[in-house]
N, CA and C atoms as an extended XYZ file, in Angstrom:
210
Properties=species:S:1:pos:R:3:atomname:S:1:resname:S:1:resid:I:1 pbc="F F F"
N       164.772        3.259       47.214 N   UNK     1
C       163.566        3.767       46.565 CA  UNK     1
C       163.938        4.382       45.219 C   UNK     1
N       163.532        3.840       44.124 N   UNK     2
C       163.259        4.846       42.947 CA  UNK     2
C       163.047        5.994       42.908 C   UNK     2
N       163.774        6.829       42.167 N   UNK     3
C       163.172        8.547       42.226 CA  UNK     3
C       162.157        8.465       40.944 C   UNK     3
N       161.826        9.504       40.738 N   UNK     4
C       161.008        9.793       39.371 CA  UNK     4
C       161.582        9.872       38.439 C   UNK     4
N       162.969       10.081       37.962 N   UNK     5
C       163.335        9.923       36.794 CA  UNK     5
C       163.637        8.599       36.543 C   UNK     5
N       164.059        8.402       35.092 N   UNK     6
C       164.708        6.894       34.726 CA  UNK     6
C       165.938        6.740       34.695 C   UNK     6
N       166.555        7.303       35.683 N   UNK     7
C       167.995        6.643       36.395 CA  UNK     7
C       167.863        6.202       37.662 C   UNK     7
N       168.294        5.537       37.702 N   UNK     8
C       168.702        4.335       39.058 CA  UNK     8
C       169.050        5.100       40.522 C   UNK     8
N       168.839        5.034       41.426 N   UNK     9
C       169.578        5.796       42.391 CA  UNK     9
C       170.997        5.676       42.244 C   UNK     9
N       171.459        4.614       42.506 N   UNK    10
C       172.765        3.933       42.294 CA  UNK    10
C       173.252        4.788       40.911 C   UNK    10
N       173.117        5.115       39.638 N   UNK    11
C       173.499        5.570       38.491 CA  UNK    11
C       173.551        6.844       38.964 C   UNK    11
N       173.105        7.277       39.794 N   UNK    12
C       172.397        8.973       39.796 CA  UNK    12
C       173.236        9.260       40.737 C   UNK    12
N       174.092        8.455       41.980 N   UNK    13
C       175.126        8.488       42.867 CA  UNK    13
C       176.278        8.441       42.341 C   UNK    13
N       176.630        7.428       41.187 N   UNK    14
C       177.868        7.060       40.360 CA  UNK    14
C       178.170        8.476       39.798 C   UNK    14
N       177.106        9.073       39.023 N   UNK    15
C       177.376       10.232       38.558 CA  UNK    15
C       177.342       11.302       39.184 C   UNK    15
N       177.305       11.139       40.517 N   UNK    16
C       176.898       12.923       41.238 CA  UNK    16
C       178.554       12.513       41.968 C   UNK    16
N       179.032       11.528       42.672 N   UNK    17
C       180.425       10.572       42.992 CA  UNK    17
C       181.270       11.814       42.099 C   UNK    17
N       181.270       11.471       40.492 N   UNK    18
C       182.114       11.872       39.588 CA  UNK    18
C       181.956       13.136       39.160 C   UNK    18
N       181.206       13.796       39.541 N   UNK    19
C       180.872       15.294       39.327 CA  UNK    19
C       182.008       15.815       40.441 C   UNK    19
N       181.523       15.651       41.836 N   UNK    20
C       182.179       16.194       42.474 CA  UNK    20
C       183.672       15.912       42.831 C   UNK    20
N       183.922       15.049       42.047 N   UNK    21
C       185.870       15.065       41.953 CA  UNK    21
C       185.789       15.848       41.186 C   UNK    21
N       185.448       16.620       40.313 N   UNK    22
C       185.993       17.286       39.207 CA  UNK    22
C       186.094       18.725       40.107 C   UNK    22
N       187.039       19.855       39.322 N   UNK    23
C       187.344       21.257       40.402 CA  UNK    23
C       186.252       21.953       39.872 C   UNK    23
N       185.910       22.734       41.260 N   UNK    24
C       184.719       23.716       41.081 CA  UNK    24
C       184.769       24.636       39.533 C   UNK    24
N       186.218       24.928       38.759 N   UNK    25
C       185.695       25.482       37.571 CA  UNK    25
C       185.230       24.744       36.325 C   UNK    25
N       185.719       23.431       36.511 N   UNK    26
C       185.337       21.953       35.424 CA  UNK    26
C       183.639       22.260       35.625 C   UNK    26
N       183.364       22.080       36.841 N   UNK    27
C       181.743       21.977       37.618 CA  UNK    27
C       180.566       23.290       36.878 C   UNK    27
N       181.649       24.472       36.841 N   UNK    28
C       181.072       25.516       36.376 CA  UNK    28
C       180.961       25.478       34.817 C   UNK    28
N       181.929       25.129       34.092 N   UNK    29
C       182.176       24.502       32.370 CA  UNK    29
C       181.180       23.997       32.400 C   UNK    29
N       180.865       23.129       32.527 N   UNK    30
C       179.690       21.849       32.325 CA  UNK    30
C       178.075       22.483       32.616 C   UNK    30
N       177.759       23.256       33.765 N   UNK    31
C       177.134       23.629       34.193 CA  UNK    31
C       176.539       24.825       32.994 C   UNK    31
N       177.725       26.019       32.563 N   UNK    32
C       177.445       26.189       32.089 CA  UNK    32
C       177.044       26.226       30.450 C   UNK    32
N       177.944       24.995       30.011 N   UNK    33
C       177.344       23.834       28.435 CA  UNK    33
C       175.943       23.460       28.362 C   UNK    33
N       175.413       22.905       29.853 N   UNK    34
C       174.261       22.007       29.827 CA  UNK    34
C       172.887       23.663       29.491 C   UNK    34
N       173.540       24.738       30.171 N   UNK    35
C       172.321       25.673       29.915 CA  UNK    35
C       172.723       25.955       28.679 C   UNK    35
N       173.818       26.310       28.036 N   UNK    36
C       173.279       26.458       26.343 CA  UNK    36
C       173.126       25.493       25.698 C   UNK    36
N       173.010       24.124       26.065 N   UNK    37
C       172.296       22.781       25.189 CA  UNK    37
C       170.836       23.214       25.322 C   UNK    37
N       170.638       24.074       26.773 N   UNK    38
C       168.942       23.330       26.757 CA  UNK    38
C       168.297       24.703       26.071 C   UNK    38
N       169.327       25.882       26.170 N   UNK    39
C       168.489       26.870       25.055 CA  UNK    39
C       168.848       26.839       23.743 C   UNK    39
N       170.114       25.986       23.164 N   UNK    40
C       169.890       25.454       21.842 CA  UNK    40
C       168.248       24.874       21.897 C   UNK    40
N       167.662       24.002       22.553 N   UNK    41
C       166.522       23.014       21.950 CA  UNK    41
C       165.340       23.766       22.438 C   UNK    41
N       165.374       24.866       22.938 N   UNK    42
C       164.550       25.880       23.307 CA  UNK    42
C       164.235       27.118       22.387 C   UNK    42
N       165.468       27.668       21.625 N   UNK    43
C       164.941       28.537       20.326 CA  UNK    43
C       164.191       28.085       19.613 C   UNK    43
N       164.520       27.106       18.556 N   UNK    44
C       164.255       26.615       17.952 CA  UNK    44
C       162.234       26.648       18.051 C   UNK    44
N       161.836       25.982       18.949 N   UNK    45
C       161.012       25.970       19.247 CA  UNK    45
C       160.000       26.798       19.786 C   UNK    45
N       160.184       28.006       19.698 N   UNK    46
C       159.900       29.292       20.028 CA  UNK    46
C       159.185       29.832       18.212 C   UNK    46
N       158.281       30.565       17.999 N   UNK    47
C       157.911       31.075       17.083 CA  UNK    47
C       158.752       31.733       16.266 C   UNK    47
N       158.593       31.829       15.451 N   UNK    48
C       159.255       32.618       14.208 CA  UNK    48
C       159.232       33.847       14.052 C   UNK    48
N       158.012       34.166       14.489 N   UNK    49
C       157.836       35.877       13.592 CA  UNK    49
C       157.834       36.628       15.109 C   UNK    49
N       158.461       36.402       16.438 N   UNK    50
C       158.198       37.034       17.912 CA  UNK    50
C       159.334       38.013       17.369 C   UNK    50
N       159.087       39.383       17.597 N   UNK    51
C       159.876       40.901       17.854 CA  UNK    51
C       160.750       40.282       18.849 C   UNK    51
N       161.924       41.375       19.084 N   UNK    52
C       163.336       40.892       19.999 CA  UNK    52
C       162.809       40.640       21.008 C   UNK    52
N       161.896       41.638       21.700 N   UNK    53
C       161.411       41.325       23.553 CA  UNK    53
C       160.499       40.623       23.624 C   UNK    53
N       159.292       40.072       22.613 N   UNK    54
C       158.654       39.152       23.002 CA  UNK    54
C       159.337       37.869       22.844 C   UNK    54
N       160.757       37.609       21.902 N   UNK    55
C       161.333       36.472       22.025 CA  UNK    55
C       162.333       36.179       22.890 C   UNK    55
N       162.651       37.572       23.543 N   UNK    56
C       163.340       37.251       25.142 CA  UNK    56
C       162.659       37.245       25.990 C   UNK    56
N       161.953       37.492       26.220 N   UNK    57
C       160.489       37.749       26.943 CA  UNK    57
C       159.933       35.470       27.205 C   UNK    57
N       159.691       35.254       26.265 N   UNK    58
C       159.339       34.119       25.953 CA  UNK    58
C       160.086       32.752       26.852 C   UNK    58
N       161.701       33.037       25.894 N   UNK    59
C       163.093       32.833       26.342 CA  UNK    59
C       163.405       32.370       27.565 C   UNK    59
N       163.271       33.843       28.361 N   UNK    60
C       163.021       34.050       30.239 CA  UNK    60
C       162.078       32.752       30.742 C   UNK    60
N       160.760       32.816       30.440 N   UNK    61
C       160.129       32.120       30.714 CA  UNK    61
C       160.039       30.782       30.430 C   UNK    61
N       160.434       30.174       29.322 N   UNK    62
C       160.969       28.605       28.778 CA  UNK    62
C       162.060       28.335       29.761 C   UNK    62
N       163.125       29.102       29.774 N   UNK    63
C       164.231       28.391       30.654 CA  UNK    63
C       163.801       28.887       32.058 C   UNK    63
N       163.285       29.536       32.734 N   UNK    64
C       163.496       29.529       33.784 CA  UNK    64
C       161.629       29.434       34.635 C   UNK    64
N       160.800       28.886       34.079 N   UNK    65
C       159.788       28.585       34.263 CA  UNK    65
C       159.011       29.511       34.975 C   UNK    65
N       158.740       30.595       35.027 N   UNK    66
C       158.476       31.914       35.382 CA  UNK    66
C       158.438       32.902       34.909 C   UNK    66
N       157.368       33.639       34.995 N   UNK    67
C       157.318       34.835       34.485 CA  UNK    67
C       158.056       35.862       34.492 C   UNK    67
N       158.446       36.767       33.101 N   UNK    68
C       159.686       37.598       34.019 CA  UNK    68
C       159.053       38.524       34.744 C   UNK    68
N       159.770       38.811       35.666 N   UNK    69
C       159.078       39.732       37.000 CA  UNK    69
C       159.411       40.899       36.532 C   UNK    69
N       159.408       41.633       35.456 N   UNK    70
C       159.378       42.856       35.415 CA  UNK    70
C       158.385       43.317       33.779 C   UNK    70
């Protein structure tokens, strides 16, 4: 069965296969690259003129799809 994205099951196995040979701190490197790629393309796109806490405030909520709870 197809998943919803546009990789293949088979592609999406090849690569999850090769993830997990790599050692749990390689796993953690990567892991944590891919979250500052996706808030590189996430500032950016955030307003210009937001004060420090409404642009962490914002931030919180872009990457982690939720409101911050406090």
């Amino acid at each position: 069965m197809q998943n919803e994205l546009d990789t293949s099951d088979e592609a999406g196995r090849i690569v999850g296969d090769r993830i997990m040979k790599l050692s749990g701190s390689e796993r953690f490197i990567i892991g944590c690259q891919m979250f500052e790629s996706a808030r590189a393309v996430i500032i950016p796109s955030l307003p210009k003129d937001l004060d420090a806490k409404e642009f962490k405030r914002r931030l919180y909520e872009r990457t982690y799809g939720e409101i911050l709870p406090f």
